[in-house]
C-alpha positions in Angstrom: 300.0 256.2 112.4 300.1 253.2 115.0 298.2 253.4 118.2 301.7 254.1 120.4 302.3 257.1 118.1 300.9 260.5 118.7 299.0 262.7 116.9 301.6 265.8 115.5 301.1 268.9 116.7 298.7 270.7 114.1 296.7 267.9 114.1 293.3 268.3 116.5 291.5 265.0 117.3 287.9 265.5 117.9 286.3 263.3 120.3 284.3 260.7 119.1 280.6 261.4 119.8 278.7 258.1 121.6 276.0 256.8 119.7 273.0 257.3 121.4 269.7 255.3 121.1 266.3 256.0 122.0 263.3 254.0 122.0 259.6 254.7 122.7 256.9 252.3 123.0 254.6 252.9 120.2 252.3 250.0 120.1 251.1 247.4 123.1 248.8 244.7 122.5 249.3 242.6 125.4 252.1 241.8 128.0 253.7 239.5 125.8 254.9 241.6 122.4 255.6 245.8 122.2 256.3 247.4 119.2 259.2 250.0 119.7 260.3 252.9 116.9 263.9 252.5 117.6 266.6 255.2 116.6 269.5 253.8 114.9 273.4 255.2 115.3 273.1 256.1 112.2 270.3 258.0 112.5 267.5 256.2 111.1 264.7 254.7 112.5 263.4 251.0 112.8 260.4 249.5 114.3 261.6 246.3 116.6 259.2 243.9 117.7 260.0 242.5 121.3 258.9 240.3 123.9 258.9 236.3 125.3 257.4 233.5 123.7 256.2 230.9 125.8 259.0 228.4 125.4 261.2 231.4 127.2 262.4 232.4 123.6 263.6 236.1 123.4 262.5 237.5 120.1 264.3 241.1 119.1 263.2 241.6 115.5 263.9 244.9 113.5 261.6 246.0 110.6 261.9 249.1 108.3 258.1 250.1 108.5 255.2 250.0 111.3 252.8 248.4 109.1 255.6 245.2 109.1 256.2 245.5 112.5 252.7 245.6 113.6 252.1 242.4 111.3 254.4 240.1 112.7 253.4 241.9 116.3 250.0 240.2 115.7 251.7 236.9 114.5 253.6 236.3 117.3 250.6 237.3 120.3 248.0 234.4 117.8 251.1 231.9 118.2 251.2 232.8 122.0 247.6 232.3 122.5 247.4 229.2 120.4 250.1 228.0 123.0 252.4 226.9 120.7 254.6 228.5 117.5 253.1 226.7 114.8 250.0 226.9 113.2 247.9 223.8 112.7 247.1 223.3 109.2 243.1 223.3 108.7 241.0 223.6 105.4 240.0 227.1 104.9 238.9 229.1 101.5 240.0 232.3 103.4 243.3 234.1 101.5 246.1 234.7 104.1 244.8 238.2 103.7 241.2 237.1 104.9 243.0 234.9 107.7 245.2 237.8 109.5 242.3 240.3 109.1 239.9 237.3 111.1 242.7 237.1 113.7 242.9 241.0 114.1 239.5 241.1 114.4 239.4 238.6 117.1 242.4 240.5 119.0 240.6 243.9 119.2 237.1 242.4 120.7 239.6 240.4 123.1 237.4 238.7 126.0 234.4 239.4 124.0 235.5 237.4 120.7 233.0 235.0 120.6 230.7 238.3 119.8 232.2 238.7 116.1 229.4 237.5 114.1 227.0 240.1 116.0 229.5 243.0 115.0 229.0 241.7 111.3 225.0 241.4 111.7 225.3 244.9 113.7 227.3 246.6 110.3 225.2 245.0 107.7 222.0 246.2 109.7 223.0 249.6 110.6 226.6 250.8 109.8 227.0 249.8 106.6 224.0 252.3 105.3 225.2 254.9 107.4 229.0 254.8 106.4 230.5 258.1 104.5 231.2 257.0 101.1 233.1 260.3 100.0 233.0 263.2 102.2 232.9 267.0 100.7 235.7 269.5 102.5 234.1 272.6 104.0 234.3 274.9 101.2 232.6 272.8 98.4 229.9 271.3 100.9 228.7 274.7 102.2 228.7 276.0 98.0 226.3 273.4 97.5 224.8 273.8 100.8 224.2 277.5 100.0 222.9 276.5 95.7 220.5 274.0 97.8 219.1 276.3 100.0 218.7 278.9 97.2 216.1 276.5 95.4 214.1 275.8 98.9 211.3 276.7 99.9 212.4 278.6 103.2 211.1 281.9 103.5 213.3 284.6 102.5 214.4 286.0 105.9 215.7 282.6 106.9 217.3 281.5 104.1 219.5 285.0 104.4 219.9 284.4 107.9 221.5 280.7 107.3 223.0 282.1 104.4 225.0 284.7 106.0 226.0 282.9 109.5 227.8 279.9 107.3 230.0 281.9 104.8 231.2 283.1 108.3 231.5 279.9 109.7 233.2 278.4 106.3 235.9 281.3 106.0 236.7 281.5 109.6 237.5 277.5 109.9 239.7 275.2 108.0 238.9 273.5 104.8 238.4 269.9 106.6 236.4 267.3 105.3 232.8 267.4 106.9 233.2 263.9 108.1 236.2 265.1 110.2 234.5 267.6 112.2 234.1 266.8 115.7 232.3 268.7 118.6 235.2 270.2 119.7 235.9 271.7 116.3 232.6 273.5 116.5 233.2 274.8 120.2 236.5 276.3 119.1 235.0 278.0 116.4 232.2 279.4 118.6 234.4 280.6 121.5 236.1 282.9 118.6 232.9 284.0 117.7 232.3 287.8 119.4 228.7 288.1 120.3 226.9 287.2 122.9 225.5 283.7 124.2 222.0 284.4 122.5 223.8 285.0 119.4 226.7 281.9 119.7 223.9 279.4 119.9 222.0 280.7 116.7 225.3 280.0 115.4 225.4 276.4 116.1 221.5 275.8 115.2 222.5 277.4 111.9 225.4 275.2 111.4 223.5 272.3 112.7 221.2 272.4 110.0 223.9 272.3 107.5 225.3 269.3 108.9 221.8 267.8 108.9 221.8 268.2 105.3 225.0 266.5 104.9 223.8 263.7 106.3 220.8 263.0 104.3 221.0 261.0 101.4 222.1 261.0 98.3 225.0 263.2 100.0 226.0 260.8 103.2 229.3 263.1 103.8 229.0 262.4 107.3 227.3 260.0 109.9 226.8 262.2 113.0 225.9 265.9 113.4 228.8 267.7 115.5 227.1 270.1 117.0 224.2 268.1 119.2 226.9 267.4 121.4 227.9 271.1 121.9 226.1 273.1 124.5 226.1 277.2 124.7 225.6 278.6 128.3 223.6 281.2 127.9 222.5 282.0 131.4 219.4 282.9 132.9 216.9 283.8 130.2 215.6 287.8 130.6 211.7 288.3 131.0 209.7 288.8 128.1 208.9 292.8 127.6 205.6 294.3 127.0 205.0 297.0 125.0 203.2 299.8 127.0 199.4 300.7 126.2 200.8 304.3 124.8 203.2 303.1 122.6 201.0 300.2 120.9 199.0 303.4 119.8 202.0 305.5 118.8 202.7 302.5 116.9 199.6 301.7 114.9 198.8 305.3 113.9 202.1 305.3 112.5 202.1 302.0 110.6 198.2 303.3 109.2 199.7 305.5 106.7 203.2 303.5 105.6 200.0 300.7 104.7 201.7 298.9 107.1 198.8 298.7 109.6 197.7 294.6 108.9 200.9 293.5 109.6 200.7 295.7 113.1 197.4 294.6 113.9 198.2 290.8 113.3 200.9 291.0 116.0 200.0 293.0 118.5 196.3 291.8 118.8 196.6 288.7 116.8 199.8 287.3 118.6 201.3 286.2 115.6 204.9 285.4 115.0 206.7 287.7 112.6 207.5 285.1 110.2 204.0 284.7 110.6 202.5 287.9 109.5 205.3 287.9 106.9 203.6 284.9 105.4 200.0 285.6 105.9 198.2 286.0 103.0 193.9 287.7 102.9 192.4 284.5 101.7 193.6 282.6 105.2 191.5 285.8 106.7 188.0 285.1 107.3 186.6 288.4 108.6 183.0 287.3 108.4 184.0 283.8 111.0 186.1 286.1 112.7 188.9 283.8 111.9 192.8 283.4 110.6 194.0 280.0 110.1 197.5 279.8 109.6 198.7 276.6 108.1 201.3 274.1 109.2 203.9 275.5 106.9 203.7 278.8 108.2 204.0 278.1 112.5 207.0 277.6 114.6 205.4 274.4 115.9 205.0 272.9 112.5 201.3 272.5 113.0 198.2 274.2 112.1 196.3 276.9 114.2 193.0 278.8 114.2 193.4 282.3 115.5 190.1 284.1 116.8 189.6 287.5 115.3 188.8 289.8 118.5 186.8 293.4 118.0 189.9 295.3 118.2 191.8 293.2 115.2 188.6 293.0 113.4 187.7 297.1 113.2 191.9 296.9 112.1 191.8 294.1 109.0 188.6 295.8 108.1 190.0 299.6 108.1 193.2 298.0 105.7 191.7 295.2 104.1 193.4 296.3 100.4 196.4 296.2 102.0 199.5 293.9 101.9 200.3 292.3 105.3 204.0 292.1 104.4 204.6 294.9 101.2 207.6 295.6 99.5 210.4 296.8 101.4 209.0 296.0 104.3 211.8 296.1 106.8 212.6 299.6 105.2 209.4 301.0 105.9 209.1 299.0 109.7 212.2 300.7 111.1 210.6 304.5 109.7 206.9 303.7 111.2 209.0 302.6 114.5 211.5 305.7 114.2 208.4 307.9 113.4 206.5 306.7 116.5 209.6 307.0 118.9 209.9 303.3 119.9 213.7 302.8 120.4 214.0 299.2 122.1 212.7 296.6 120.4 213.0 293.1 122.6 212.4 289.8 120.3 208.8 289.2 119.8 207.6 292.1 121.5 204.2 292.4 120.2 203.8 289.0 120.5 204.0 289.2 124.2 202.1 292.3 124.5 199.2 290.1 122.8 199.5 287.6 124.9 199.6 289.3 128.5 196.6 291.1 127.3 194.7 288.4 126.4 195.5 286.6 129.5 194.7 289.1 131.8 191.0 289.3 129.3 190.5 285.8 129.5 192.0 284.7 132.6 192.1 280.9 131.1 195.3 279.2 130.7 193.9 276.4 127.9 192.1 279.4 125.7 195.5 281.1 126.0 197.5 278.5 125.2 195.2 277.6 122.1 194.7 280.9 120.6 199.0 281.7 120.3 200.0 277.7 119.8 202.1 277.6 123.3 201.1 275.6 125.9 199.7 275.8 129.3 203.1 275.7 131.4 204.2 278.4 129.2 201.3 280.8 129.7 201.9 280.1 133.3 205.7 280.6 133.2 205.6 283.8 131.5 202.6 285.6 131.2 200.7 286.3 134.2 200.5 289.3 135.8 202.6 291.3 132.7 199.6 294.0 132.4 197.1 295.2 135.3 193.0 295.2 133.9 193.2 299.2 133.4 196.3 298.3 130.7 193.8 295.7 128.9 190.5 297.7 128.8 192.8 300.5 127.2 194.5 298.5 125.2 191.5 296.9 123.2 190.4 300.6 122.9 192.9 301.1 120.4 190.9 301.5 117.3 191.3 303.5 114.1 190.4 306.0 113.1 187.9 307.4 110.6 189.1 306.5 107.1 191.4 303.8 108.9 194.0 306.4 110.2 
């Protein structure tokens, strides 16, 4: 059928659909040459390389991959800064490899070029040693993570505590490589988290210390730890709580017969931490010195301390000195003594601030304060004056036991 025929009658002619091409700039490295991804009418896509050279030339250039395109991208802005289109021959022992790696090298400092040789010094000095060989995903780093910490020598109660809060974090988050974790990564994973602010940030210190591990050598999965760059909110900190004079006695003549009665004592007159106690052992105990010297293994602080041995804790230690200070059990047995003497809130480190009130408001120095419970002076300050009147303190170092050491 010729153009000045028509079409017969049963015969539908569909109209030809226009071609239609789009472009998107997908690289830029200067104001002379773009790299477009450019949609061809028949659907499939090259990369063109465009721009002026400096003779006025247009250059339009098609390529079937990016990686080309970029290539001859880079070609063309060395030719343009050279200021002509050929390259002068010179002696080199660098492949042609070596040669466009140089010139990309010198594109992406840009004004500061002349500063390459420092970047080399700079990665031979410092990034080289700290550069992930082979990073671990998630789920085989925190296995090993969890068979490491297994073997340590962390007490018990903290390695259950890290133990538990990252199989959460590893089957709540996807199975990335730990060097692909960012900071964002971990605040997305704690805003899921339903607990409070206290309890999100125990998260991240939990999590941080798995990523510390990853760092350290031989491992090396990763060169920064995520989560030092995340911050919790967690308001305005509540004031410490102090037990009340009548329930410190409930509480030790309940704790006398679960034999639980040195770790009480410890606490509440001694001031000590409960991983503390937990890991205090007779032989530190000097009763004749009137002294407990907790070493640097066992204190928050990392360091060694001396704690003085008042009346009150002495008549206690001396009452139950067979006695474990942290038996078999123990947290079994803690929650029945605190059932049994009707305590039913329990703020963190309650008996360690009762201790330290008291002894306060007794000594009435800041430095001794400081000294005896391994805080320091602005602390003491901040905290702990004024908790308990004098009446409180006289009838609080009353507290002794009884006959037989009931």
């Amino acid at each position: 059928m010729n153009a000045t025929e028509s079409a017969p009658a049963n015969i539908v002619q569909l109209p030809v659909k226009k071609q239609v091409r789009k472009k998107r700039v997908i690289a830029k490295a200067g104001e002379w040459f773009n790299v477009y991804e450019f949609e061809n009418g028949s659907g499939s896509t090259s990369f063109r390389v465009d721009g002026y050279k400096r003779d006025g030339a247009r250059v339009r250039e098609n390529y079937a991959t990016i990686v080309e395109a970029s290539c001859r991208q880079i070609e063309l802005e060395t030719e343009y800064l050279k200021g002509h289109a050929e390259t002068t021959a010179q002696a080199t022992k660098l492949t042609p490899d070596q040669v466009r790696l140089c010139e990309g090298a010198i594109l992406q400092l840009g004004e500061d070029w002349p500063r390459i040789i420092d970047v080399v010094v700079f990665w031979k000095q410092q990034g080289k040693q700290r550069a992930v060989v082979e990073s671990e995903r998630i789920d085989e780093a925190v296995k090993k993570y969890l068979e490491w910490l297994e073997k340590s020598t962390f007490r018990d109660a903290t390695k259950r505590h890290w133990k538990t809060r990252m199989k959460v974090f590893r089957d709540s988050v996807s199975n990335v490589r730990v060097s692909d974790v960012t900071p964002e990564f971990i605040e997305n994973y704690l805003a899921g988290r339903k607990t409070s602010a206290g309890g999100k940030d125990t998260d991240k210190r939990a999590i941080s210390r798995f990523f510390s591990w990853c760092i350290e050598r031989p491992r090396r999965w990763a060169v920064a730890n995520p989560c030092k760059e995340v911050k919790i909110e967690k308001g305005e900190a509540a004031p410490i709580a102090v037990l009340p004079v009548k329930d410190c006695q409930k509480l030790l003549r309940a704790a006398a017969p679960a034999k639980l009665a040195p770790y009480v004592a410890v606490c509440l007159f001694g001031g000590l931490r409960p991983f503390e106690a937990a890991r205090l052992e007779w032989k530190a105990v000097n009763l004749k010195d009137r002294e407990i010297r907790l070493e640097a293994n066992q204190t928050k602080t990392g360091r060694a301390r001396v704690v003085a041995i008042c009346d009150t804790l002495h008549a206690w230690l001396k009452a139950h000195k067979n006695e474990k200070f942290y038996p078999a059990n123990w947290r079994k047995k803690f929650d029945a003594v605190r059932k049994k003497a009707k305590i039913k809130a329990w703020p963190s480190d309650v008996m360690r601030h009762t201790a330290i009130s008291h002894y306060f408001r007794n000594t009435g120095s800041y430095g001794k304060t400081a000294e005896q419970f391994g805080n320091s002076e602005a602390i003491i300050k901040a905290h702990y004056q004024g908790r308990v009147t004098s009446a409180d303190t006289k009838k609080f170092y009353s507290i002794l036991p009884k006959k037989g050491g009931k």
